[in-house]
PDB file of N, CA, C and O in Angstrom:
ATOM      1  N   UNK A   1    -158.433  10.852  29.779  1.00  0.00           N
ATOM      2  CA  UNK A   1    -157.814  11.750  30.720  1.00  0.00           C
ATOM      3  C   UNK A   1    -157.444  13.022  29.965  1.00  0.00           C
ATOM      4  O   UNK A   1    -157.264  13.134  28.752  1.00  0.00           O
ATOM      5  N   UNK A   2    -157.356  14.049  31.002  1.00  0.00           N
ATOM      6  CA  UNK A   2    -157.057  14.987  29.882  1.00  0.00           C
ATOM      7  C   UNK A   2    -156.105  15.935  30.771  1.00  0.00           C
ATOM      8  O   UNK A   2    -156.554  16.309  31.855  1.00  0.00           O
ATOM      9  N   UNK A   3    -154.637  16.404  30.323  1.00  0.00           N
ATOM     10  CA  UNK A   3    -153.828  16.760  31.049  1.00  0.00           C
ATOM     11  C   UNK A   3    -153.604  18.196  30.420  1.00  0.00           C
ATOM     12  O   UNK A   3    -153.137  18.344  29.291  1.00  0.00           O
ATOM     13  N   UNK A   4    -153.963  19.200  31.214  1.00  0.00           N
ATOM     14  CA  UNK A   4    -153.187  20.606  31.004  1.00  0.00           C
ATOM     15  C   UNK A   4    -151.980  21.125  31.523  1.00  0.00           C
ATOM     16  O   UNK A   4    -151.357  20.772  32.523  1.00  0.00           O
ATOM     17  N   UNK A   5    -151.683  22.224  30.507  1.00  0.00           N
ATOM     18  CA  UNK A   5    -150.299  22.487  30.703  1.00  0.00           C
ATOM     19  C   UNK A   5    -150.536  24.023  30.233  1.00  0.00           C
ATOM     20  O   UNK A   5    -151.387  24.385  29.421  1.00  0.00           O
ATOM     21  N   UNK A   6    -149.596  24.858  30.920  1.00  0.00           N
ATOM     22  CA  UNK A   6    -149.819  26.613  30.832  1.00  0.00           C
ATOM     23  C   UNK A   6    -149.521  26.268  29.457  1.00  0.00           C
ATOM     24  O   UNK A   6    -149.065  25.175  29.119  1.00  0.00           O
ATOM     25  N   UNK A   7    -149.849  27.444  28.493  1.00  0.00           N
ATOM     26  CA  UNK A   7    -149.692  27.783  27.220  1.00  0.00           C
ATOM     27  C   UNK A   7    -148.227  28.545  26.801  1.00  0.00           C
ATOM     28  O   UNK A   7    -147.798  29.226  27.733  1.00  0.00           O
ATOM     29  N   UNK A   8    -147.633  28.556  25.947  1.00  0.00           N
ATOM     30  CA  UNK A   8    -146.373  28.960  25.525  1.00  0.00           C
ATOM     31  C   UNK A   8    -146.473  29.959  24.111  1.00  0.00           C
ATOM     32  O   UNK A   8    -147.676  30.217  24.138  1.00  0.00           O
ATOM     33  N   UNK A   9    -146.188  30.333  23.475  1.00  0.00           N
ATOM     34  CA  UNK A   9    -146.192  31.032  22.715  1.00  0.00           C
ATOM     35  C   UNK A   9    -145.463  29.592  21.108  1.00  0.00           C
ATOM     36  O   UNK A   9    -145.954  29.345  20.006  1.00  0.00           O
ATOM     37  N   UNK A  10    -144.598  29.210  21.580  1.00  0.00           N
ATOM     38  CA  UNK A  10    -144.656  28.101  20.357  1.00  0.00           C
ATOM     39  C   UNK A  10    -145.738  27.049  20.033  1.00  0.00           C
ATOM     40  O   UNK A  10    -146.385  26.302  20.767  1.00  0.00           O
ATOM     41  N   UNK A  11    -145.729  27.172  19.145  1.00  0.00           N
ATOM     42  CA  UNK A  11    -147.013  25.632  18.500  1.00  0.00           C
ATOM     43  C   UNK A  11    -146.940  24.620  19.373  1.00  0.00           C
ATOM     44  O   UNK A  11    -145.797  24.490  19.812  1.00  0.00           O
ATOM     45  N   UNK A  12    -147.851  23.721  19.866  1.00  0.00           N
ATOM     46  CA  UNK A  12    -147.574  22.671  20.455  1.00  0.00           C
ATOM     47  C   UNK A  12    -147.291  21.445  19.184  1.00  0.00           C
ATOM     48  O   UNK A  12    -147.650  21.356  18.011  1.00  0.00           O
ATOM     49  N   UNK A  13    -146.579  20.711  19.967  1.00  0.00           N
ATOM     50  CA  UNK A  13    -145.923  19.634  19.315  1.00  0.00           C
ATOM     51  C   UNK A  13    -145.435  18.328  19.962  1.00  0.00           C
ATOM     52  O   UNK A  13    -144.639  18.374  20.899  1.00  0.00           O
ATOM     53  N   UNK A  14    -145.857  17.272  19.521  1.00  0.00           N
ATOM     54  CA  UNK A  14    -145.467  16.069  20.560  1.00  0.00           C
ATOM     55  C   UNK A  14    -144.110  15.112  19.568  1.00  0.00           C
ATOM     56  O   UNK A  14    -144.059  14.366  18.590  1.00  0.00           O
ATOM     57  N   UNK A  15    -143.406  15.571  20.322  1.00  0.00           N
ATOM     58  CA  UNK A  15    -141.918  14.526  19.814  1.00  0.00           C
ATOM     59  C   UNK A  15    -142.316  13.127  19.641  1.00  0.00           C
ATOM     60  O   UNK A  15    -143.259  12.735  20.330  1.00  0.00           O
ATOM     61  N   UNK A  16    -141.608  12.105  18.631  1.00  0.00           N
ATOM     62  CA  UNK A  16    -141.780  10.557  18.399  1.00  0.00           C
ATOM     63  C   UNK A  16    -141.512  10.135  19.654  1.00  0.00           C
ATOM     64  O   UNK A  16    -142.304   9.267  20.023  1.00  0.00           O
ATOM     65  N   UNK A  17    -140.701  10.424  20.433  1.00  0.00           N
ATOM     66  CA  UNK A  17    -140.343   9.124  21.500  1.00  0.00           C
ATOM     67  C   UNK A  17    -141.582  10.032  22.385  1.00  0.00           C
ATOM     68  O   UNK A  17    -141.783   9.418  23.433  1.00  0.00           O
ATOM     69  N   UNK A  18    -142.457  11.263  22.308  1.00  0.00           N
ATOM     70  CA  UNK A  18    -143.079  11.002  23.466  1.00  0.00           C
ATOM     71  C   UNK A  18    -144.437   9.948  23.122  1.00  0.00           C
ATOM     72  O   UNK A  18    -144.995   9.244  23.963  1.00  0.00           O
ATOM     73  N   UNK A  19    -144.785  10.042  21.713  1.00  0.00           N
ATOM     74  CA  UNK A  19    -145.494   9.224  20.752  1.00  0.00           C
ATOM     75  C   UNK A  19    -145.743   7.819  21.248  1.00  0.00           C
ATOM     76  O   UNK A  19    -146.772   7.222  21.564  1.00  0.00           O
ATOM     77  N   UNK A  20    -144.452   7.483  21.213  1.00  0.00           N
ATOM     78  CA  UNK A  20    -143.906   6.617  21.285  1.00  0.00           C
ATOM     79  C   UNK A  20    -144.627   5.769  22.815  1.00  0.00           C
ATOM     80  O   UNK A  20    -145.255   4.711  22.836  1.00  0.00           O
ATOM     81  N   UNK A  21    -144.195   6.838  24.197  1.00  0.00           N
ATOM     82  CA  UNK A  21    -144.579   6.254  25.226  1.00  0.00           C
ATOM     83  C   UNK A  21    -146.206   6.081  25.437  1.00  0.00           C
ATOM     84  O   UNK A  21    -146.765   5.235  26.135  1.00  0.00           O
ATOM     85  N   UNK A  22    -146.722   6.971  24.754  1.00  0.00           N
ATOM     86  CA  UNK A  22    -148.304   7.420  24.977  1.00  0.00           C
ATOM     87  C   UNK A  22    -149.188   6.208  24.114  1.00  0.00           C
ATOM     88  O   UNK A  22    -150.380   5.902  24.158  1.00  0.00           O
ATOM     89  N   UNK A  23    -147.874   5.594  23.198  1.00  0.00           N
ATOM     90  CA  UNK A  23    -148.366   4.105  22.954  1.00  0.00           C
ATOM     91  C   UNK A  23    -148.168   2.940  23.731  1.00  0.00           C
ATOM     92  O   UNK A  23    -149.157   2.357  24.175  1.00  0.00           O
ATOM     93  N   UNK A  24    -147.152   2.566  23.934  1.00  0.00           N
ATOM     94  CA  UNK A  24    -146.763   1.669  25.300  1.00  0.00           C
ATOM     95  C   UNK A  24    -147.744   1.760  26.557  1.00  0.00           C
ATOM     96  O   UNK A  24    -148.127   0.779  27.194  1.00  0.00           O
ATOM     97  N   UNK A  25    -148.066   2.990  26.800  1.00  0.00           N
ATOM     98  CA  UNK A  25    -148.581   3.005  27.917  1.00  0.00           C
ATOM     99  C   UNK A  25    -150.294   2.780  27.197  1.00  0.00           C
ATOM    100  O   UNK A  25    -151.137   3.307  27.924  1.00  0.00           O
ATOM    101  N   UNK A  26    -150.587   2.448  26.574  1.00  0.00           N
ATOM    102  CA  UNK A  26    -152.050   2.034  26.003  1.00  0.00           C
ATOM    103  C   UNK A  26    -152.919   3.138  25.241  1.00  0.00           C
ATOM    104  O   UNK A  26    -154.027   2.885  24.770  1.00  0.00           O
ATOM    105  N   UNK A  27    -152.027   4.945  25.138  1.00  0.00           N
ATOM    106  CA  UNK A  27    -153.008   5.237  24.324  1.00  0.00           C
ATOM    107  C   UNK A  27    -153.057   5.543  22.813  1.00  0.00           C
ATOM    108  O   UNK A  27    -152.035   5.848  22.199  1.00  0.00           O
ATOM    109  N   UNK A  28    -154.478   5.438  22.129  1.00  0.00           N
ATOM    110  CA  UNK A  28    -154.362   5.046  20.874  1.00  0.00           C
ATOM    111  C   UNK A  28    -155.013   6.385  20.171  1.00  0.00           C
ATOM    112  O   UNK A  28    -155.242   6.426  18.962  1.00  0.00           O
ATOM    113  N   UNK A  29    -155.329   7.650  21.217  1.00  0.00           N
ATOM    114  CA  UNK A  29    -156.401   8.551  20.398  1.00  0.00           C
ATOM    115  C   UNK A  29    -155.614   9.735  21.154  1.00  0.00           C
ATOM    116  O   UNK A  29    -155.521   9.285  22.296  1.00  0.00           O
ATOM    117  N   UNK A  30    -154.911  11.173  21.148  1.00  0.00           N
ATOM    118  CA  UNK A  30    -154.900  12.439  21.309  1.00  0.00           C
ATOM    119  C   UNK A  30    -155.288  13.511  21.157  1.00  0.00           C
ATOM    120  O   UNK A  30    -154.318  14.234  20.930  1.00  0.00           O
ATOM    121  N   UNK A  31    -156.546  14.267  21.150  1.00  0.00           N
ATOM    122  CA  UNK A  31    -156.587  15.626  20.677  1.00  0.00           C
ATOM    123  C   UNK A  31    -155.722  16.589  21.211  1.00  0.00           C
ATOM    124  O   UNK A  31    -154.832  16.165  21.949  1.00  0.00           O
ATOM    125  N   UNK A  32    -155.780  17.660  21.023  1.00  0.00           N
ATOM    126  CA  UNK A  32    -154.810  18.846  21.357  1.00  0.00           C
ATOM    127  C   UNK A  32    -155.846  20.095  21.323  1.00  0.00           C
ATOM    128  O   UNK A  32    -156.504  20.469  20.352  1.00  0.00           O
ATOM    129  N   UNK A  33    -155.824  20.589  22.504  1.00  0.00           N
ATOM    130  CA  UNK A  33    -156.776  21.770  22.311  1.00  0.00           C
ATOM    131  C   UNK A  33    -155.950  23.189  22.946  1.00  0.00           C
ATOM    132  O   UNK A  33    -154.987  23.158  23.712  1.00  0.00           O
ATOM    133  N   UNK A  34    -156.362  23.937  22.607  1.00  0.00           N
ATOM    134  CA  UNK A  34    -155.509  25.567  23.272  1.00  0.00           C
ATOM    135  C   UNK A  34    -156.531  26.695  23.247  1.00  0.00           C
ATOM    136  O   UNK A  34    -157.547  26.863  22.573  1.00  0.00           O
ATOM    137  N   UNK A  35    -155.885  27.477  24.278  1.00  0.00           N
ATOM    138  CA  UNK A  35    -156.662  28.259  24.349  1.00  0.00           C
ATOM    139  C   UNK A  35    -155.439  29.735  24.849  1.00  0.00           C
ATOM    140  O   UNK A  35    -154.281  29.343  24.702  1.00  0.00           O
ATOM    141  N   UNK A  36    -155.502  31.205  25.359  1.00  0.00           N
ATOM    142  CA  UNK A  36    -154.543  31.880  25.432  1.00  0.00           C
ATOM    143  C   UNK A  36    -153.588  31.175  26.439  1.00  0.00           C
ATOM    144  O   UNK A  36    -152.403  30.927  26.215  1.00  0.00           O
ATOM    145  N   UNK A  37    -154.242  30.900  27.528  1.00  0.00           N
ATOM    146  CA  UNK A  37    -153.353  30.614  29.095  1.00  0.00           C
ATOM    147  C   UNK A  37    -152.628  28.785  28.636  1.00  0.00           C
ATOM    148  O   UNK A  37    -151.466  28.379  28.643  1.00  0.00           O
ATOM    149  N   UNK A  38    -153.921  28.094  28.291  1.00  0.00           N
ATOM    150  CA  UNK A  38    -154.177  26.773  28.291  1.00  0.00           C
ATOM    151  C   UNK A  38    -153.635  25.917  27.527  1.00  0.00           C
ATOM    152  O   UNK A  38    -153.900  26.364  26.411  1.00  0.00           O
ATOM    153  N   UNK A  39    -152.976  24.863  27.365  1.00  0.00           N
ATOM    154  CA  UNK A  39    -153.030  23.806  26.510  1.00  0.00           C
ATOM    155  C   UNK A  39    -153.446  22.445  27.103  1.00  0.00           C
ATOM    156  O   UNK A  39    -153.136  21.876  28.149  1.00  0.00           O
ATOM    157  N   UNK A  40    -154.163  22.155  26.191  1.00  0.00           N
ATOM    158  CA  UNK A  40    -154.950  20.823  26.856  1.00  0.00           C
ATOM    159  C   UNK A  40    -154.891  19.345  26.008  1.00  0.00           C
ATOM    160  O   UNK A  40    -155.802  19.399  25.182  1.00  0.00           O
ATOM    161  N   UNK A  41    -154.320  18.315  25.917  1.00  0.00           N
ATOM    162  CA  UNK A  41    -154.255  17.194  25.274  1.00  0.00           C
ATOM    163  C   UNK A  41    -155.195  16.309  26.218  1.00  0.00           C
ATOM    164  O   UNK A  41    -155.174  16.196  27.443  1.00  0.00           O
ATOM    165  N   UNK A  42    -156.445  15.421  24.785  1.00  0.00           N
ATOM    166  CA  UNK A  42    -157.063  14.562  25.582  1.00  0.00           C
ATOM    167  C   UNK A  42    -156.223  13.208  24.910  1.00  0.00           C
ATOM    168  O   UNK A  42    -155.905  12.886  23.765  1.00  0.00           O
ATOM    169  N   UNK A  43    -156.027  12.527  26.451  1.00  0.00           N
ATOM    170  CA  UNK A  43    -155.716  11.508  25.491  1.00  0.00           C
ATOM    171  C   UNK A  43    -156.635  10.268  25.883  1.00  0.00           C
ATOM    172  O   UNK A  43    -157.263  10.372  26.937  1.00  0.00           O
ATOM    173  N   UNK A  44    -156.747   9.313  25.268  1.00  0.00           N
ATOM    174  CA  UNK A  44    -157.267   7.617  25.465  1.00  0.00           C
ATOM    175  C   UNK A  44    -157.133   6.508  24.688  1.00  0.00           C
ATOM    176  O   UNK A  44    -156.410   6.259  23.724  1.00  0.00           O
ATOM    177  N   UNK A  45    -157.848   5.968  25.199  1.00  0.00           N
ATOM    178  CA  UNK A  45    -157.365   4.376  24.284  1.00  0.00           C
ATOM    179  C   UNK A  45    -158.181   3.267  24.944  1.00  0.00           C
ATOM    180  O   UNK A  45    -158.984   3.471  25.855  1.00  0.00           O
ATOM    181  N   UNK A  46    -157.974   2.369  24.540  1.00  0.00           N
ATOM    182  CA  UNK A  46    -158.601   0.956  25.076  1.00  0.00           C
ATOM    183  C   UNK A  46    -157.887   0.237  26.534  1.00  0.00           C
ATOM    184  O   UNK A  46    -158.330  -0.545  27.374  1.00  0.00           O
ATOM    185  N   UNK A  47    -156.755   0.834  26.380  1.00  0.00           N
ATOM    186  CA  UNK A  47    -155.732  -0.659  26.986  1.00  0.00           C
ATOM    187  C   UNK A  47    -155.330   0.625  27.973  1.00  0.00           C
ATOM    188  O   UNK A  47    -154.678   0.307  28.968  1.00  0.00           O
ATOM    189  N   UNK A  48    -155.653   2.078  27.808  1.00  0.00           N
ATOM    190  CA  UNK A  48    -154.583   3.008  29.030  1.00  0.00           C
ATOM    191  C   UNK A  48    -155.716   3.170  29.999  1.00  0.00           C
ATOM    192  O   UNK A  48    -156.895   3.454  29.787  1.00  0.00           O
ATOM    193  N   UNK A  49    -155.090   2.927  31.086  1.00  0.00           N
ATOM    194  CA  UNK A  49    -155.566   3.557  32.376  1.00  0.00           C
ATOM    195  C   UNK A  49    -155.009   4.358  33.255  1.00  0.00           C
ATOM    196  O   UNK A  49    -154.118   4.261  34.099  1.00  0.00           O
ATOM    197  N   UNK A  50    -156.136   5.636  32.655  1.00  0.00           N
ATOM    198  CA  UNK A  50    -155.872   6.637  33.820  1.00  0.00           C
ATOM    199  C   UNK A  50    -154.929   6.542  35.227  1.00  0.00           C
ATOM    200  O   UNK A  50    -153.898   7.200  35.368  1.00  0.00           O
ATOM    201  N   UNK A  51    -155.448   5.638  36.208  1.00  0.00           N
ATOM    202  CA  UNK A  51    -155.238   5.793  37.403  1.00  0.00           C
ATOM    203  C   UNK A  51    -153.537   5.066  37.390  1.00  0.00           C
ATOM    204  O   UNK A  51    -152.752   5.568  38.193  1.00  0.00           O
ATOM    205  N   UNK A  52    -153.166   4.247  36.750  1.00  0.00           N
ATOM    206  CA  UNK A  52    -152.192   3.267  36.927  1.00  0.00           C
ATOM    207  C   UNK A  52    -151.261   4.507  36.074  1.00  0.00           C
ATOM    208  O   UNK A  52    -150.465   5.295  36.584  1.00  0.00           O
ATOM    209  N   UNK A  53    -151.516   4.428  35.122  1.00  0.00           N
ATOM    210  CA  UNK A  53    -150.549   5.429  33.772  1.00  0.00           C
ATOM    211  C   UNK A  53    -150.189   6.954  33.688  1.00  0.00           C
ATOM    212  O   UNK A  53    -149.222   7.427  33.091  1.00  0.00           O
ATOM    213  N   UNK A  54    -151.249   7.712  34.474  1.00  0.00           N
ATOM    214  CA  UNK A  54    -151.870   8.555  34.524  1.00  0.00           C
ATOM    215  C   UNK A  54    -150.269   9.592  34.490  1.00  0.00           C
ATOM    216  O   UNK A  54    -150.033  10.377  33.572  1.00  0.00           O
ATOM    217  N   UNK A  55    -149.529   9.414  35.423  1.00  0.00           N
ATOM    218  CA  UNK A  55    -148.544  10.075  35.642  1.00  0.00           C
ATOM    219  C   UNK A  55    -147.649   9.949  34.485  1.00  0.00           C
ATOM    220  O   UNK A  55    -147.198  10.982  33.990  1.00  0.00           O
ATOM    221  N   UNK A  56    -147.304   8.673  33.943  1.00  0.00           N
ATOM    222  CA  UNK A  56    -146.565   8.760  33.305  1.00  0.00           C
ATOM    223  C   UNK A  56    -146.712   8.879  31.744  1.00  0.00           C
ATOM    224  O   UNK A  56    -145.965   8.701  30.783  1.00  0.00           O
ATOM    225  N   UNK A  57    -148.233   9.325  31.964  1.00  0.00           N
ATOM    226  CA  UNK A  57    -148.344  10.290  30.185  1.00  0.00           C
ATOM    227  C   UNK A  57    -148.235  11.566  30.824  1.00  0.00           C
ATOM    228  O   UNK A  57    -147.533  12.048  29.936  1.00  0.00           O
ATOM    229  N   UNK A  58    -148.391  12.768  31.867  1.00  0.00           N
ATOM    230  CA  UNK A  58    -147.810  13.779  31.916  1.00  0.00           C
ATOM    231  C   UNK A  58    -146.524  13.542  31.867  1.00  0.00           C
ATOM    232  O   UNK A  58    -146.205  14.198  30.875  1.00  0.00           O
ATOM    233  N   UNK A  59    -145.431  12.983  32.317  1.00  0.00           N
ATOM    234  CA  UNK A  59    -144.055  12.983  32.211  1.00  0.00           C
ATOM    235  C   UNK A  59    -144.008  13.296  30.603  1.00  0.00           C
ATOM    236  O   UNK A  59    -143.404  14.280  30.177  1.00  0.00           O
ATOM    237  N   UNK A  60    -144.640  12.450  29.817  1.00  0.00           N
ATOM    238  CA  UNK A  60    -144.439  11.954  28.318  1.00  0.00           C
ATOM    239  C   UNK A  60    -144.309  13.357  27.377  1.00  0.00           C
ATOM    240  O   UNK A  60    -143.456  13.700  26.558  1.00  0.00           O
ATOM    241  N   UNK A  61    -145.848  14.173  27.992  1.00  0.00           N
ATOM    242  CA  UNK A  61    -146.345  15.071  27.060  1.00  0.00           C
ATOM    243  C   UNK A  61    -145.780  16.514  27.533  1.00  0.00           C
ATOM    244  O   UNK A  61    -145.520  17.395  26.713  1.00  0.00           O
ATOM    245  N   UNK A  62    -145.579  16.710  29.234  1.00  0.00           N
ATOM    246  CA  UNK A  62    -145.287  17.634  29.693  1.00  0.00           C
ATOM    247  C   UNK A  62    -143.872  17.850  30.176  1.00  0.00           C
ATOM    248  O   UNK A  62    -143.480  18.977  30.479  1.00  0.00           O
ATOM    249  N   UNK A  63    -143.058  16.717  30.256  1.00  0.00           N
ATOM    250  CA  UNK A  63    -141.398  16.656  30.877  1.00  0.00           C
ATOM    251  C   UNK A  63    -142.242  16.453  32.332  1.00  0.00           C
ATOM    252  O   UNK A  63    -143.252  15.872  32.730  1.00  0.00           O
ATOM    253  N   UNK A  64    -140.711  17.674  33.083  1.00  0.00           N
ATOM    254  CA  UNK A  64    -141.374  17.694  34.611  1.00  0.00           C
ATOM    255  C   UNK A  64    -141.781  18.977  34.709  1.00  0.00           C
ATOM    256  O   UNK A  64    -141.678  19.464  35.835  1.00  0.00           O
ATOM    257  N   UNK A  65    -142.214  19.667  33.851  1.00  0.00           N
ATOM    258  CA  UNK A  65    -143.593  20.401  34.571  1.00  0.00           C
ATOM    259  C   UNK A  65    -144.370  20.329  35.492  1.00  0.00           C
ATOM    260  O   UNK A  65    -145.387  19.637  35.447  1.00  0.00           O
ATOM    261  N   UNK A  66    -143.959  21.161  36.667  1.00  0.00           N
ATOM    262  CA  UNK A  66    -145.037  21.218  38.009  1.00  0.00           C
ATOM    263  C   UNK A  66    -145.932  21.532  37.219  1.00  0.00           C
ATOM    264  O   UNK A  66    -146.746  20.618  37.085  1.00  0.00           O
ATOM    265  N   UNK A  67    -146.246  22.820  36.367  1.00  0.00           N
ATOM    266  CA  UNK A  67    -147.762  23.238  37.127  1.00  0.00           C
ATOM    267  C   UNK A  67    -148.670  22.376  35.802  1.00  0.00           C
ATOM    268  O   UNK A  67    -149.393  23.118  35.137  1.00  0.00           O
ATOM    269  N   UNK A  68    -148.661  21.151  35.477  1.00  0.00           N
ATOM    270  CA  UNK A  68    -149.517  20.443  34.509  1.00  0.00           C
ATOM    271  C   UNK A  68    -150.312  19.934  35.374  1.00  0.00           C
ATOM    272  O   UNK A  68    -149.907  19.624  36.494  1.00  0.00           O
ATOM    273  N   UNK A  69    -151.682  19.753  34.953  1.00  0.00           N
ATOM    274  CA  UNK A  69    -152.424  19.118  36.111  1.00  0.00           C
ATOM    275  C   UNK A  69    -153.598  18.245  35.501  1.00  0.00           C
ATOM    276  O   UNK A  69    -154.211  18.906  34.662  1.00  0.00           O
ATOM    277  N   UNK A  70    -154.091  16.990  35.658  1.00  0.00           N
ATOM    278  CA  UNK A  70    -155.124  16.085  34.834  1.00  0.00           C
ATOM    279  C   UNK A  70    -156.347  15.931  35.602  1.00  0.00           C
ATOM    280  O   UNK A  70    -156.676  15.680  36.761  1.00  0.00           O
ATOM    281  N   UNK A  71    -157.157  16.310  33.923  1.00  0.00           N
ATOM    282  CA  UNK A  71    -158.361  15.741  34.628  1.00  0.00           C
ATOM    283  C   UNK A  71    -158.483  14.358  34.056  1.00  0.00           C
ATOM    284  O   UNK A  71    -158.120  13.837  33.001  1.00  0.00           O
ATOM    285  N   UNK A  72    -159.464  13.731  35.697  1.00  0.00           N
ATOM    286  CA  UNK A  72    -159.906  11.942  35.240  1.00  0.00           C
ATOM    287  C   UNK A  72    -161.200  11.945  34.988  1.00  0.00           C
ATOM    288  O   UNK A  72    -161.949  12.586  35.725  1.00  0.00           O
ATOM    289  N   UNK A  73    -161.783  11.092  33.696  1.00  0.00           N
ATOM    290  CA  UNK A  73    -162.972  11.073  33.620  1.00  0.00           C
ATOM    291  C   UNK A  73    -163.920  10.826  34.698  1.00  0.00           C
ATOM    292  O   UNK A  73    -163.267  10.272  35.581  1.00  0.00           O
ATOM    293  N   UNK A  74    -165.495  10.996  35.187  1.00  0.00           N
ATOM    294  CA  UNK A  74    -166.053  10.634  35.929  1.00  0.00           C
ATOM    295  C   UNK A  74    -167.274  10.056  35.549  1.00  0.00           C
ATOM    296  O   UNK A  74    -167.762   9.137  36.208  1.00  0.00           O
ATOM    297  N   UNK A  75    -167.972  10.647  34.245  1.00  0.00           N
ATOM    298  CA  UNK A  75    -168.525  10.202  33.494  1.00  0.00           C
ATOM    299  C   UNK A  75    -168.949  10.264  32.110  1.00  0.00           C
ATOM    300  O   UNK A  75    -169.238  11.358  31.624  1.00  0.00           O
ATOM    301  N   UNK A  76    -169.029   8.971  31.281  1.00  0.00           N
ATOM    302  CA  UNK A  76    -168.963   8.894  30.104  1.00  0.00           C
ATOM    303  C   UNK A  76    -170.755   8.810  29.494  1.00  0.00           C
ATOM    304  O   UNK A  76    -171.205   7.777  29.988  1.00  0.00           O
ATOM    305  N   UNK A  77    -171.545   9.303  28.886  1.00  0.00           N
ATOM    306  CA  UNK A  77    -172.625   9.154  28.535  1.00  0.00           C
ATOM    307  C   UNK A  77    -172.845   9.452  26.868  1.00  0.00           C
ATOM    308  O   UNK A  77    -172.221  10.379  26.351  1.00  0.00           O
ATOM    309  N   UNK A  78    -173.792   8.586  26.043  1.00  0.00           N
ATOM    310  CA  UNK A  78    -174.479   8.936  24.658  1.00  0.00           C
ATOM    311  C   UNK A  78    -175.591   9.868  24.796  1.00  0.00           C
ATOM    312  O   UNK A  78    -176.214   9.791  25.855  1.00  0.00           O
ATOM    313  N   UNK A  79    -175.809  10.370  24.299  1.00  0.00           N
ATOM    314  CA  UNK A  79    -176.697  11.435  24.245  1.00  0.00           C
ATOM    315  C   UNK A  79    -177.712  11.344  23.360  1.00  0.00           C
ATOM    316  O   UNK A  79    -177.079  11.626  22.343  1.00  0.00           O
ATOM    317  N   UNK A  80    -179.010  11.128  22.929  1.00  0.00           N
ATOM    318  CA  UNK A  80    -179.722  10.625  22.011  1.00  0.00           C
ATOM    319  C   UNK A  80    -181.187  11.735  21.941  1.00  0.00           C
ATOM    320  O   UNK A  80    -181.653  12.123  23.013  1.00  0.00           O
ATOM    321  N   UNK A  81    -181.750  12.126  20.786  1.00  0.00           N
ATOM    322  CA  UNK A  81    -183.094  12.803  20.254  1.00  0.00           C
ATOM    323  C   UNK A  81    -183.753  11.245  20.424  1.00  0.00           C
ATOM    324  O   UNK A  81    -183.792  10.981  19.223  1.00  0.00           O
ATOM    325  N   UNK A  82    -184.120  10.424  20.871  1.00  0.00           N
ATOM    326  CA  UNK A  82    -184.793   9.227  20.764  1.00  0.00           C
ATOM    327  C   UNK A  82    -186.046   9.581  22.351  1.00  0.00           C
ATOM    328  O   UNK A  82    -185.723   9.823  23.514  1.00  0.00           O
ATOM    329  N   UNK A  83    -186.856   9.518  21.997  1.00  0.00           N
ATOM    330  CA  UNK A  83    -188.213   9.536  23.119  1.00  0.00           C
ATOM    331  C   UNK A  83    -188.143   8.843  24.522  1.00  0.00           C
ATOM    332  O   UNK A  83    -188.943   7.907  24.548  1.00  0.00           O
ATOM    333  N   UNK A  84    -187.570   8.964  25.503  1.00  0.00           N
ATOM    334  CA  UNK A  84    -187.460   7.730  26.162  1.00  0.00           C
ATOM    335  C   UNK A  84    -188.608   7.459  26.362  1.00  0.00           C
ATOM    336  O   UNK A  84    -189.623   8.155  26.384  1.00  0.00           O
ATOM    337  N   UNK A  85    -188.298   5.620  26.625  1.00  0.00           N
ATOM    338  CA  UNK A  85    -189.678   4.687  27.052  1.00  0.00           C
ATOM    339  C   UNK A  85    -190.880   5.266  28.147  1.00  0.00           C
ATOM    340  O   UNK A  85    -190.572   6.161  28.934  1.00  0.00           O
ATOM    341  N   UNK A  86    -191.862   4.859  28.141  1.00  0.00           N
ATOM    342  CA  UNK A  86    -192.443   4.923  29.532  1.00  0.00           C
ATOM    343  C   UNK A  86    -192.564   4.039  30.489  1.00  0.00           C
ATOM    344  O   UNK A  86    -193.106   4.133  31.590  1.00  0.00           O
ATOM    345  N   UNK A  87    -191.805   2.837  29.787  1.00  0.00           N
ATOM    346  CA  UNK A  87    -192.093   2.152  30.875  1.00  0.00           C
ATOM    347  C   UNK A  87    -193.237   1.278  31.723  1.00  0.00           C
ATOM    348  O   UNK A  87    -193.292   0.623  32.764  1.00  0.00           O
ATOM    349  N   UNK A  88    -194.160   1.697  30.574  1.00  0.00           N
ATOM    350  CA  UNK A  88    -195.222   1.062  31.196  1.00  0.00           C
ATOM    351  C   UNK A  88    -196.202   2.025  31.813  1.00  0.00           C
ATOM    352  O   UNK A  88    -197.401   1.777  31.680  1.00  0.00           O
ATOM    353  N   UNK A  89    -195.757   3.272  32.581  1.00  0.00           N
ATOM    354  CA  UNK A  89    -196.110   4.155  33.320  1.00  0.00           C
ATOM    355  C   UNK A  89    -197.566   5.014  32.642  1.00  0.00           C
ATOM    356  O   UNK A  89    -197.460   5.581  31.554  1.00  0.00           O
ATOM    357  N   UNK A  90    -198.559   5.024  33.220  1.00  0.00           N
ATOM    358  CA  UNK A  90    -199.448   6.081  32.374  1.00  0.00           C
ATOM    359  C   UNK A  90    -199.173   7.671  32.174  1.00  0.00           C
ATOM    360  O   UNK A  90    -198.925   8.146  33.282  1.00  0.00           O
ATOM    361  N   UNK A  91    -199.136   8.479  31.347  1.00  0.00           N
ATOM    362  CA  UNK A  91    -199.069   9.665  31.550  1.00  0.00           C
ATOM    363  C   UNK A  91    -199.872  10.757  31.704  1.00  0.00           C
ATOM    364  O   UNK A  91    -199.375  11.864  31.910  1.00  0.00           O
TER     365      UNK A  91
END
């Protein structure tokens, strides 16, 4: 999931107890990305789900910030230089 939040002029920074919840609630991985307007934390894990949790890692990372808003994955894909098969198919 990945939750934005307007940009601030201080460094972003995630406090222990919000650490803290973003573990409880199942996640095990955060990036942090920014941009002028933007700040964007991805977070995931094995055990967090989006749809159930979802809210309460913005509480975690953002307080109550209205204007934070998440995106939910829709799809996950590998990407590979490998030939695909034919299948059998003549070409």
């Amino acid at each position: 999931m990945v939750v934005l939040i307007p940009a601030s002029d201080a460094e972003p920074s995630l406090q222990p107890a919000a650490v803290s919840e973003l573990a409880r609630l199942g996640v095990t991985s955060v990036a942090v990305l920014r941009d002028d307007r933007t700040l964007g934390l991805v977070v995931e894990g094995w055990a967090f789900d989006p749809s159930r949790s979802g809210a309460a890692v913005v509480a975690a990372v953002a307080g109550r910030t209205s204007d934070a808003r998440t995106l939910h994955p829709l799809v996950e894909m590998a990407v590979s230089t490998a030939r695909p098969e034919l299948g059998g198919e003549e070409s």
